[in-house]
C-alpha positions in Angstrom: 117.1 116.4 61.7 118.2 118.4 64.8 116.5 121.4 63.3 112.9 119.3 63.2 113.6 117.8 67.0 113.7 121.7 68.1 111.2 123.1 66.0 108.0 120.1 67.3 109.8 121.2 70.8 109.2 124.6 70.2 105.4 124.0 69.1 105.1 121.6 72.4 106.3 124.7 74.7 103.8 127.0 73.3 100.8 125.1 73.5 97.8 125.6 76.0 99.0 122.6 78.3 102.7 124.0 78.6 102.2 124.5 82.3 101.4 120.6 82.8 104.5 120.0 80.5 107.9 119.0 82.5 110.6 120.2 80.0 112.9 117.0 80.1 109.6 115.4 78.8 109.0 117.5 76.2 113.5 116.7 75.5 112.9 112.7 75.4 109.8 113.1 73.7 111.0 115.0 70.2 113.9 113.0 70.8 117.1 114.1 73.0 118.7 111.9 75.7 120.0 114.4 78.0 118.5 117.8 79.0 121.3 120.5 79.5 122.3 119.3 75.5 118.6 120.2 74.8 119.1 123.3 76.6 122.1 124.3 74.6 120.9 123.2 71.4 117.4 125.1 71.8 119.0 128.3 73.2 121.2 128.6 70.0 118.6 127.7 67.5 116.2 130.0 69.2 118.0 132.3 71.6 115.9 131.9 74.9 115.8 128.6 77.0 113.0 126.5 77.2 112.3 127.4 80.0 111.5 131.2 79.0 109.1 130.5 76.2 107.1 127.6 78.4 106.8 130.8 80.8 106.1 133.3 78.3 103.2 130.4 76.8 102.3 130.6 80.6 101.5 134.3 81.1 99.9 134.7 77.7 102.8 137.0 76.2 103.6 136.9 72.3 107.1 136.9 70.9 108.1 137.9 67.5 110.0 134.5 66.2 108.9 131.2 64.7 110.2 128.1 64.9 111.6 128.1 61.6 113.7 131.5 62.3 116.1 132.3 64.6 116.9 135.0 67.2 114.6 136.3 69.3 112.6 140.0 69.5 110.9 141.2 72.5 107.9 139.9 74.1 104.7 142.5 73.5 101.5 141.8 75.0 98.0 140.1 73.4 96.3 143.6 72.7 99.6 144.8 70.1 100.4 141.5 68.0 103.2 142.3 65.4 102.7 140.6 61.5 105.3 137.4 62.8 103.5 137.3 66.2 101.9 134.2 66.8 99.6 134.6 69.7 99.0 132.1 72.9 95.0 132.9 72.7 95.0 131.8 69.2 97.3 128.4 69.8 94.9 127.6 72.7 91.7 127.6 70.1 93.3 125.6 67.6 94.4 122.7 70.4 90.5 123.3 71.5 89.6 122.8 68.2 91.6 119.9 67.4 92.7 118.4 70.5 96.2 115.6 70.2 95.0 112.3 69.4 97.8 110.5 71.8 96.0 111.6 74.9 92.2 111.5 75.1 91.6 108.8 72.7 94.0 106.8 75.1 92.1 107.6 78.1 88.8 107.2 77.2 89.9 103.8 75.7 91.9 102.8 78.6 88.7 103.7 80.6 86.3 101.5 78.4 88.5 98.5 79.0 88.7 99.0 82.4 84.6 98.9 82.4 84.6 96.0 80.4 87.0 93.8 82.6 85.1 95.3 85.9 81.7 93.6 84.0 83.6 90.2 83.7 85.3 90.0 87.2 84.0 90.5 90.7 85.9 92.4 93.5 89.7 91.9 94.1 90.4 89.3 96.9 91.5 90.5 100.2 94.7 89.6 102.3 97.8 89.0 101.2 99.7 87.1 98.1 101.8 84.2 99.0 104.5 83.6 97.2 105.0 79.6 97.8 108.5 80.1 99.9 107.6 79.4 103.2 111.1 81.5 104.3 110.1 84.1 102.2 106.5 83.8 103.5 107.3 83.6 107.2 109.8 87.2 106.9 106.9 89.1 104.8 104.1 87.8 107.8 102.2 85.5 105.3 103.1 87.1 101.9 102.8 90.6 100.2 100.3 93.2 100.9 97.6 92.9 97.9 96.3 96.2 98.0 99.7 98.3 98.5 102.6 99.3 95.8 105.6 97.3 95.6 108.9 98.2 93.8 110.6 95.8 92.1 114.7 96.8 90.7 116.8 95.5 87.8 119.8 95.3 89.0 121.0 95.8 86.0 120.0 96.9 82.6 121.0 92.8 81.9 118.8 91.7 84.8 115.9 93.3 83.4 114.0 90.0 82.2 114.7 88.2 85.3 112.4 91.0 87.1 110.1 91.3 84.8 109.7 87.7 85.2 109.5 88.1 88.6 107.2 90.9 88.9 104.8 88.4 86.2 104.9 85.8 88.8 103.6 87.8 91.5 100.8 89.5 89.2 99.8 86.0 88.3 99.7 84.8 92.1 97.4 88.1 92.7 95.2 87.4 89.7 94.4 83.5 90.0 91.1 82.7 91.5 89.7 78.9 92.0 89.2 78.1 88.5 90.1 79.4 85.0 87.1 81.3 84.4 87.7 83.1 87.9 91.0 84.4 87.2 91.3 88.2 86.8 92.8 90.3 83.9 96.4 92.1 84.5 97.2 95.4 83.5 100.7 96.3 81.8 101.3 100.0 81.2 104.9 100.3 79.5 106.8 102.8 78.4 108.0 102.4 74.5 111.3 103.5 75.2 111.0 99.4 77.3 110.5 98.4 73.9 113.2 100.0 72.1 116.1 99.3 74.4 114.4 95.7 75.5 112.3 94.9 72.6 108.9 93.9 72.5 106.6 91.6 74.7 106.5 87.9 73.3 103.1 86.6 73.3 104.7 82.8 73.2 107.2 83.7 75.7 104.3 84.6 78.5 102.8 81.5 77.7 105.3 79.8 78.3 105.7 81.5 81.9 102.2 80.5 82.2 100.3 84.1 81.6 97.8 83.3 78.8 98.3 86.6 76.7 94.3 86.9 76.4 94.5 87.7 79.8 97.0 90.9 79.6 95.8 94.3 78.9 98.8 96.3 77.5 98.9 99.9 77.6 101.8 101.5 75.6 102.9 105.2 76.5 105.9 107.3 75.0 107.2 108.8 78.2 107.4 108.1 81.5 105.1 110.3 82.8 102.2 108.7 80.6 103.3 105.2 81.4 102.3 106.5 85.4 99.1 108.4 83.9 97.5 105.1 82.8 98.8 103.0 85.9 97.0 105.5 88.6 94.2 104.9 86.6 94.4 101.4 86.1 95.0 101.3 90.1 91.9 102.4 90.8 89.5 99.3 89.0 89.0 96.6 92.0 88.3 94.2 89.2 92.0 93.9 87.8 94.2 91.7 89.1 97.5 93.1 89.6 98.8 96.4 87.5 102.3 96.4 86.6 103.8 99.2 85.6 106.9 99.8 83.9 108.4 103.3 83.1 112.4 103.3 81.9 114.8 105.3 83.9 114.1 107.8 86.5 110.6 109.9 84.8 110.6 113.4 86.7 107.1 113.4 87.5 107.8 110.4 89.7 108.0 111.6 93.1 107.2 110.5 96.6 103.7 112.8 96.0 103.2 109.9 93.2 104.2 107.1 94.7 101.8 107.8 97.6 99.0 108.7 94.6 99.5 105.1 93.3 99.4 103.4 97.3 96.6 105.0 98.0 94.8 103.9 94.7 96.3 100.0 96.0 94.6 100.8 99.3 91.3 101.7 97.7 90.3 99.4 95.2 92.6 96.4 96.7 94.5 95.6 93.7 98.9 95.5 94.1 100.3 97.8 91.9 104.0 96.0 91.1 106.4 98.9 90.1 109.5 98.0 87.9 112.2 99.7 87.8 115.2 99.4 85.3 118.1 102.2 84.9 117.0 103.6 88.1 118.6 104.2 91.4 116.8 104.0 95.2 114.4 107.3 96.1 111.8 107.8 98.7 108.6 106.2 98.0 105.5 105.1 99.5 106.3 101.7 98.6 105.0 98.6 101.1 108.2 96.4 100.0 111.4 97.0 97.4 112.8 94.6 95.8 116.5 93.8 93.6 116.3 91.3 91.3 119.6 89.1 89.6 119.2 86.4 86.7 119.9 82.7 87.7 121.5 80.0 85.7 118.0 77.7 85.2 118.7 74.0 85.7 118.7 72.4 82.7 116.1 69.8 81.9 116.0 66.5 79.8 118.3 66.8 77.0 119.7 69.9 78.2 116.7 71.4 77.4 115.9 74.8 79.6 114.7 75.0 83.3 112.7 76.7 85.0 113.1 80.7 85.0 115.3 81.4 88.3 116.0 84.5 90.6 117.6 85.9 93.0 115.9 87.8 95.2 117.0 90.8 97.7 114.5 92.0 99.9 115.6 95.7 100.0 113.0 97.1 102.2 109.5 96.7 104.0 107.3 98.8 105.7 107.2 97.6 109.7 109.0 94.1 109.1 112.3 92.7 108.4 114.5 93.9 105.1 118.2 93.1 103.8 117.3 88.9 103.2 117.9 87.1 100.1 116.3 84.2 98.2 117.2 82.2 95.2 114.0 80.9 93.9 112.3 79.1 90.4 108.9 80.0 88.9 106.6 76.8 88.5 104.6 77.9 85.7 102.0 74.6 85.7 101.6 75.4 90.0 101.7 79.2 89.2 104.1 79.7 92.6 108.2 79.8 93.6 109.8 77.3 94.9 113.3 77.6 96.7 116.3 76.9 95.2 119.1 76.2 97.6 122.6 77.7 96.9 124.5 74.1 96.9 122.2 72.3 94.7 124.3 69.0 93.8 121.0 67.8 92.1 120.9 70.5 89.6 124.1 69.2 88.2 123.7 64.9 88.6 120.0 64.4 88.3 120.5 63.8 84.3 123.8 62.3 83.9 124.8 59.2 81.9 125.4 56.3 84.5 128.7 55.1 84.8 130.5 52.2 83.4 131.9 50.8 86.5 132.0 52.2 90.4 134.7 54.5 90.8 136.0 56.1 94.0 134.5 59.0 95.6 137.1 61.9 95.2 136.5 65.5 96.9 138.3 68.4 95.3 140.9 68.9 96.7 141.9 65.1 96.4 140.7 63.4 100.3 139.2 60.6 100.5 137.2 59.8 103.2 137.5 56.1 105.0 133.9 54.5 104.0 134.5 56.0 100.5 132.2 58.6 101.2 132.6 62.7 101.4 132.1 64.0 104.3 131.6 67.6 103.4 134.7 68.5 105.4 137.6 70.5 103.3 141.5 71.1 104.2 141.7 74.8 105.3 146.2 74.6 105.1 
């Protein structure tokens, strides 16, 4: 198994688009989680690093080795090819030839839905999202930038559905219009490894968070830096309503130079771009707002039946306004907005309780009672 991982490496580093190719993509993508073990591993199968043979592929040089042997002769040049010697020239005509299915079929298709949703929707709105908190509202000066990229953080790897459902909530307040008909499709590009760790989307679970799944246009990608291929592009179409984008972990090719790729592409065609972020830590970006999200107990309904989805919210940072608050706040799926959730909420715990069989005596905690038989909120500090 190893052995095969190294070997579709090997015939990934020695293609014609080995100069695009980051080698800790071409590691997760045959298989390996970390890249100094595929640099071990592929130095003693092979005897060169990775790094050598995508420059040798590079400059056109020929080496006299396969995949399937091992050790390493000397590079020769083009014009001199030994009987092993597998030429660059050669590799290059055959990927002409027969170009990989993963990556133009999934553009031009990604591009032909993007047409098709531009011919159903007029521009994006302008101005800003409101998220329904008027706290939250007043500190980001009316709401969220619409055409701008936000980051949105998991916490944790556990906390990872509470800011997807997050991040959901604010596509859906981008993309509703005035009436059903008016609201506008929202793009997910995810990465599979999402899927793996995660599992998959739930079709009855968005509904039930009050995205109707017809209206979600998922992209799937293997690695990260596909995942952020398709967004930029989605990110362009005005007739989208929010693209969310969700790569796992830190993807190389995700740099501040990308980050300002996709805000710019927000700025343009006036559709947010919602970044989330799981197994990830803070780095530069061109980001209008970051956000950390944390799962909330829901307050349970009728029968103990589940709430609504709750968060809590940390407004890491924001571009020319206030940063470092915090929220706890519910998703109303039927008004398609938050609504606060204070931190003391005595309601959440006595609004569906059995009545009592006979009046009893108000007792506080820590056993005072006060006079009218009522707590006054005041506590013994000695």
């Amino acid at each position: 198994m190893l052995e095969r991982r190294l070997d579709r490496a090997w015939q990934r580093l020695v293609t014609a688009e080995a100069a695009t190719l980051a080698i800790s993509a071409v590691a997760y993508e045959v298989g390996f989680g970390g890249l100094s073990y595929f640099n071990r591993c592929f130095r003693k199968r092979f005897g060169r690093p990775p790094s050598q043979i995508k420059a040798l592929a590079v400059s056109g040089e020929t080496w006299s080795a396969s995949p399937s042997g091992r050790g390493m002769g000397t590079a020769g040049r083009l014009d001199s090819p030994s009987g092993r010697e597998r030429s660059i020239k050669e590799q290059r005509e055959n990927n002409y030839r027969a170009p990989m299915p993963e990556t133009a079929p999934t553009l031009s298709d990604l591009r032909r839905s993007l047409a098709e949703a531009a011919l159903r929707s007029g521009l994006a709105a302008a101005g800003r999202i409101g998220l329904g908190v008027p706290a939250l509202d007043e500190v980001l000066n009316g709401g969220l930038v619409r055409a701008a990229l936000h980051e949105i953080y998991a916490a944790e790897v556990a906390d990872l559905a509470a800011a997807t459902g997050f991040a959901l909530g604010l596509a859906l307040r981008a993309g509703q219009g005035e009436g059903k008909a008016d609201e506008r499709t929202i793009l997910w590009a995810r990465q599979d490894f999402v899927d793996a760790e995660t599992g998959r989307l739930h079709a009855p679970g968005l509904n039930e968070l009050g995205l109707d799944p017809a209206r979600l246009l998922l992209v799937r990608a293997r690695d990260g830096e596909g995942v952020l291929r398709a967004g930029a592009e989605a990110a362009r179409c005005a007739a989208l309503g929010a693209v969310l984008i969700e790569p796992w972990g830190e993807p190389r090719p995700f740099d501040l130079t990308a980050s300002r790729r996709l805000a710019l592409a927000a700025e343009a065609s006036g559709v947010p771009v919602l970044l989330l972020r799981v197994a990830a830590a803070e780095a530069p970006s061109a980001a209008r707002t970051r956000w950390q999200v944390r799962a909330l107990a829901s307050r349970a309904l009728e029968a103990n039946a589940p709430g609504a989805p709750a968060f809590a919210l940390r407004l890491l940072r924001q571009r020319g306004g206030a940063a470092e608050r915090e929220w706890r706040v519910e998703w109303d799926r039927d008004r398609h907005c938050f609504a606060e959730r204070s931190l003391f909420d005595r309601a959440s715990r006595t609004d569906h309780a059995a009545p009592l069989s006979r009046p009893l005596v108000p007792l506080s905690g820590d056993g005072q009672v006060a006079a009218d038989g009522r707590d006054t909120g005041l506590r013994r500090a000695g």
